[in-house]
N, C-alpha and C positions, 0 to 999 in steps of 0.2 A: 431118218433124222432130217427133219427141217430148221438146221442153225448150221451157222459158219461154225460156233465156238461156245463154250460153257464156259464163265469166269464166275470162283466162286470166293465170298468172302470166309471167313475162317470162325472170328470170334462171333459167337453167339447162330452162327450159321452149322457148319464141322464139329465145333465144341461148346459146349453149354459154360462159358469161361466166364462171362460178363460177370457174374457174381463171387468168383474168384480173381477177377481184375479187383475191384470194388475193395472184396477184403485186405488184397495185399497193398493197395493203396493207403486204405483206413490204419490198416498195422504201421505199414512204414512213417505216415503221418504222424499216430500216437508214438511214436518211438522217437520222432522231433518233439512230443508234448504238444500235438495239438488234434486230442482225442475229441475236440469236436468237428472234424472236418475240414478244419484251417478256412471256413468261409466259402469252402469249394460243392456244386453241388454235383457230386460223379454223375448222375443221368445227364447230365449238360455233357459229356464229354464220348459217349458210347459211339462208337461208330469213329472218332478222332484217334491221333496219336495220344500218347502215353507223351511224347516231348510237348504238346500243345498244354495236358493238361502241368506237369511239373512246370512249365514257362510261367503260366498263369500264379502257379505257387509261390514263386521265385518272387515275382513281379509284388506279387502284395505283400511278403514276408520277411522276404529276402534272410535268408536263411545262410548260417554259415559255413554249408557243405556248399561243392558245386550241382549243377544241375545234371552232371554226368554219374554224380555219385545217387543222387536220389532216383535216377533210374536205373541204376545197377541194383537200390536194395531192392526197389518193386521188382525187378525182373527176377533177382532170385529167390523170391516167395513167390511170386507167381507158377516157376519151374516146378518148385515144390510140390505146389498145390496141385499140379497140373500130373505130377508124378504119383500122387499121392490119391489120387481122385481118379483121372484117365475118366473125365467126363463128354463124352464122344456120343455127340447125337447118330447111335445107329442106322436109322433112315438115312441122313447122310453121307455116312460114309457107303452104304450100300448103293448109292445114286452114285458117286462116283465112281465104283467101280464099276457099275453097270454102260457108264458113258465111257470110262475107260478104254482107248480103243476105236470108239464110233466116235468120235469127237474130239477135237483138240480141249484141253482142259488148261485154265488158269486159275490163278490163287493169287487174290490182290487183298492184302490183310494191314490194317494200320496197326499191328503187331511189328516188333522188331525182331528181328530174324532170327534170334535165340528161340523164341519163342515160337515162332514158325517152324523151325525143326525142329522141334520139341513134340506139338501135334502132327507134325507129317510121321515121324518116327512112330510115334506111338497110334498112331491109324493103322499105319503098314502103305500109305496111299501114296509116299514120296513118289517112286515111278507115273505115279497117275498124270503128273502134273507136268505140263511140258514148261510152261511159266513159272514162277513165282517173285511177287515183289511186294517190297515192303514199304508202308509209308515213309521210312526214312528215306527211303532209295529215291524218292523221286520230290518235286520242290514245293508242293504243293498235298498239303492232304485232303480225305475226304471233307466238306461237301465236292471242293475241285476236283475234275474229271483225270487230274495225271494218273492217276496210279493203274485206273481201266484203261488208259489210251497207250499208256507204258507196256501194260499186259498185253492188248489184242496185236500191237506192235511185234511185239516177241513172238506172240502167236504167228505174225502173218497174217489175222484174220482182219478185215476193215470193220471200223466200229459197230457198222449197223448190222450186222452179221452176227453182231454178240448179243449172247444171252448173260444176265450177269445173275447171281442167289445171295440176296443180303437178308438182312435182319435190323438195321438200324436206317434212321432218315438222314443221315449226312450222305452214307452207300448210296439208299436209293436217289436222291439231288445227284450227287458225283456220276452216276450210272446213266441217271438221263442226260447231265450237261455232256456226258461223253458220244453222246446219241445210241445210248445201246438200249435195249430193251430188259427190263427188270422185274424178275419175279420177289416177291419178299414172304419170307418166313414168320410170324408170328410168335419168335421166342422172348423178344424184347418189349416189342411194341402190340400193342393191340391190333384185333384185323383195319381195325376203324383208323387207327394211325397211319397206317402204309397205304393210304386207300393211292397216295402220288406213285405207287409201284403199279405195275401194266398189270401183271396178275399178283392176286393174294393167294398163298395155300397154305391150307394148314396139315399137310402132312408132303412127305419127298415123293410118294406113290405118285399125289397129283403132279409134284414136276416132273418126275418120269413120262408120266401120261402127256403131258403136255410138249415135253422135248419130244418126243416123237419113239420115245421106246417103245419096241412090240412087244415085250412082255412084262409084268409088274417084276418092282424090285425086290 
């Protein structure tokens, strides 16, 4: 292995979730009556918190729940959905456990922690992970670099040492302002989109290959 560290984003990276963030969004929205979207456009927000995007909701609607309650309903449709589905990119989970072990491992997710043990539980990869943090946890979310500088921290490992596996352009931005180097996945974005990620691939074989594993996942 030639890396300090593996830090791995979760939605749309771990789990094929983005489109199950999206619906529990749209439901919880139409359930305030505003089944066109409220003005909001969810690709604007992938790779962000879940608090950035309700702020935004807040700010132009101003709605007569609070903003604590409107992420309680997404999060418990999301669980749902998440229970319901157990949509688990297997290439990925099989990288991780392959690194499991030869490499310290993180998980920096602009997920809220419910939801993070939700997909660790249902991977089985909780042990994997010697990190984990959540965009609430820290002050700043992705494009800003806290939540990998927060990780490699935890890890031990110094930033340049890290390998980070995202899927969205806020990740990749966050990943380089933290000076880590950044592979990106092709489940969100186009290969042509993430071309600002170090390497593109389009299956977990090639990060395997590329982290330095000696044998395919």
């Amino acid at each position: 292995m030639h890396t300090g560290a593996v830090i791995f984003d979760m939605d749309g990276v771990l789990v094929d979730s983005e489109p199950l963030h999206e619906r529990a969004f749209r439901e919880t929205l139409a359930e305030l009556g505003y089944a066109d979207g409220a003005g909001l456009n969810f690709r604007d927000y992938v790779g962000r918190s879940d608090h950035e995007l309700w702020q935004d909701f807040v700010r132009l609607h101003r709605p007569s729940i609070s903003l604590e309650e409107l992420l309680a309903r997404k999060r418990t449709r999301v669980l749902r959905l998440l229970e319901q589905r157990r949509p688990w990119f297997p290439g990925a989970v099989r990288l991780v456990r392959a690194l499991c072990g030869r490499v310290p491992l993180g998980l920096a997710s602009g997920s809220e922690r419910p939801v993070i043990e939700a997909v660790l539980e249902g991977t089985g990869l909780r042990t994997c992970f010697r990190a984990v943090v959540s965009g609430v946890e820290v002050p700043r979310g992705k494009p800003a670099p806290d939540i990998f500088l927060r990780t490699a921290a935890l890890l031990e490992v110094p930033p340049r040492a890290c390998w980070v596996i995202e899927d969205s352009l806020p990740g990749i931005a966050a990943a380089r302002a933290a000076g880590m180097r950044v592979v990106a996945v092709p489940h969100t974005h186009s290969a042509d989109d993430l071309r600002d990620a170090d390497h593109v691939m389009e299956d977990f074989d090639g990060i395997a290959r590329l982290l330095g594993l000696p044998e395919p996942i």
